[in-house]
C-alpha positions in Angstrom: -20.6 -1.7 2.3 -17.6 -1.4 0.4 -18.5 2.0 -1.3 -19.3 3.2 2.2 -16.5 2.5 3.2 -14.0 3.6 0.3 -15.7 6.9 0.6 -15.0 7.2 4.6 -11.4 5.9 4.3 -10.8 8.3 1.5 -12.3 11.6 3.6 -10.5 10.2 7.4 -7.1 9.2 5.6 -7.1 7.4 2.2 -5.8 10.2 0.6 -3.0 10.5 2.8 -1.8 6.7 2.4 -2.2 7.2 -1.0 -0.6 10.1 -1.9 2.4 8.7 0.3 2.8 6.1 -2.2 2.5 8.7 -4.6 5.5 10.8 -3.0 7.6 7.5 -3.2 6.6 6.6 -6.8 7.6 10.4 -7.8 10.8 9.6 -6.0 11.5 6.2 -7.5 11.0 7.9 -11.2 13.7 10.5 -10.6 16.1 7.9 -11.9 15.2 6.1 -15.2 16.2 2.6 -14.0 13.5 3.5 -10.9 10.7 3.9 -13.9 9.1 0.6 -13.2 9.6 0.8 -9.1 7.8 3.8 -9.6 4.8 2.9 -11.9 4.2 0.1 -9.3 3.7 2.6 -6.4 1.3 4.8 -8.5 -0.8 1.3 -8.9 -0.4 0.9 -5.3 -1.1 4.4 -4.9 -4.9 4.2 -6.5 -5.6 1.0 -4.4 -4.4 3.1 -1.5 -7.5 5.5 -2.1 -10.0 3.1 -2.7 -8.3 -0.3 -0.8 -12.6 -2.2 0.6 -13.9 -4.3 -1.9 -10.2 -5.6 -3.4 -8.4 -8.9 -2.4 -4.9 -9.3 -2.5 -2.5 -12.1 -3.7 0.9 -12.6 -3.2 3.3 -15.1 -5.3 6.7 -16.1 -5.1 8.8 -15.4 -8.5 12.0 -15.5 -8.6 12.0 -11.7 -10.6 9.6 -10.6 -7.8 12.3 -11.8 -5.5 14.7 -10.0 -6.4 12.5 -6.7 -6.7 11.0 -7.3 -3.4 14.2 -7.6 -1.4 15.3 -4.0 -3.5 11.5 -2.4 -2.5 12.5 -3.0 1.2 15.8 -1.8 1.5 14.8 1.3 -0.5 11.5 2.2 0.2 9.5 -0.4 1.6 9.7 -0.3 5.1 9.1 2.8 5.8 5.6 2.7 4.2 4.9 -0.3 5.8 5.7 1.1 9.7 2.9 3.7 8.8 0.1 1.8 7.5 1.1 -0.8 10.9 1.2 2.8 12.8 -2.0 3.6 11.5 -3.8 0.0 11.6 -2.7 -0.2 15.2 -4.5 3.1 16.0 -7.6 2.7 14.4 -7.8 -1.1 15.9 -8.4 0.6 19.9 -12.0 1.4 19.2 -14.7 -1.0 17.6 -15.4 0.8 14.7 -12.1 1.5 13.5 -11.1 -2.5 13.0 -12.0 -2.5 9.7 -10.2 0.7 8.5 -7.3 -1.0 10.8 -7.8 -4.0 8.9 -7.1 -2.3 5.2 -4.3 -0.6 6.5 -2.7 -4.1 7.5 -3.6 -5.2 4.1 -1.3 -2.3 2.3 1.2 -2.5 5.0 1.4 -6.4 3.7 1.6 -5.1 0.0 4.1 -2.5 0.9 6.2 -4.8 1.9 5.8 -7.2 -0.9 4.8 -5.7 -3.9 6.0 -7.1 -6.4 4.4 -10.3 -7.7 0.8 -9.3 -6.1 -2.0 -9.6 -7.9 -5.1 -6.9 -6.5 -8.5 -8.7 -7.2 
């Protein structure tokens, strides 16, 4: 299921959401104290693409903190409004739940991505 799946969300909008985060990640690495903001978004980027078959886990450093609270001001909510947009869209008909459901997932990541480990 979850290659059939990959493969639809990448054709009706995977590769949108991901190369949003790209976008952002080329942003963040305009400046070099962005560099690592930036890398981050390119991971985030490639689970964008490909997000059915992946688990996500959030913990609570205190350096993931701190980058967290910076991701939001500068960057994070913005992603996060489209991938709710999105989710919120696809959730009206039956067989667009679970394609609403992944976008919630990355909307939860792109507000928090620091400290979140994809498994």
């Amino acid at each position: 299921m979850s290659i059939i799946g990959n493969i639809i969300w990448f054709v009706f909008g995977g590769i949108i959401s991901g190369l949003c985060w790209y976008i952002v990640g080329l942003l963040w690495c305009i400046s070099i104290v962005g560099i690592p903001v930036g890398l981050q978004c390119f991971k985030l980027g490639s689970l964008s693409f490909f997000p059915f078959g992946k688990d996500i886990e959030l913990s609570s450093k205190t350096s993931s903190i701190l980058l967290n609270i910076l991701w939001i001001i500068f960057g994070g909510v913005e992603l996060a409004l489209t991938h709710v947009t999105f989710g919120l869209i696809l959730c009206v008909t039956i067989i667009g739940i679970p394609f609403g459901m992944q976008h919630f997932k990355l909307a939860k990541l792109a507000l928090l991505p620091f400290g979140a480990e994809i498994k």
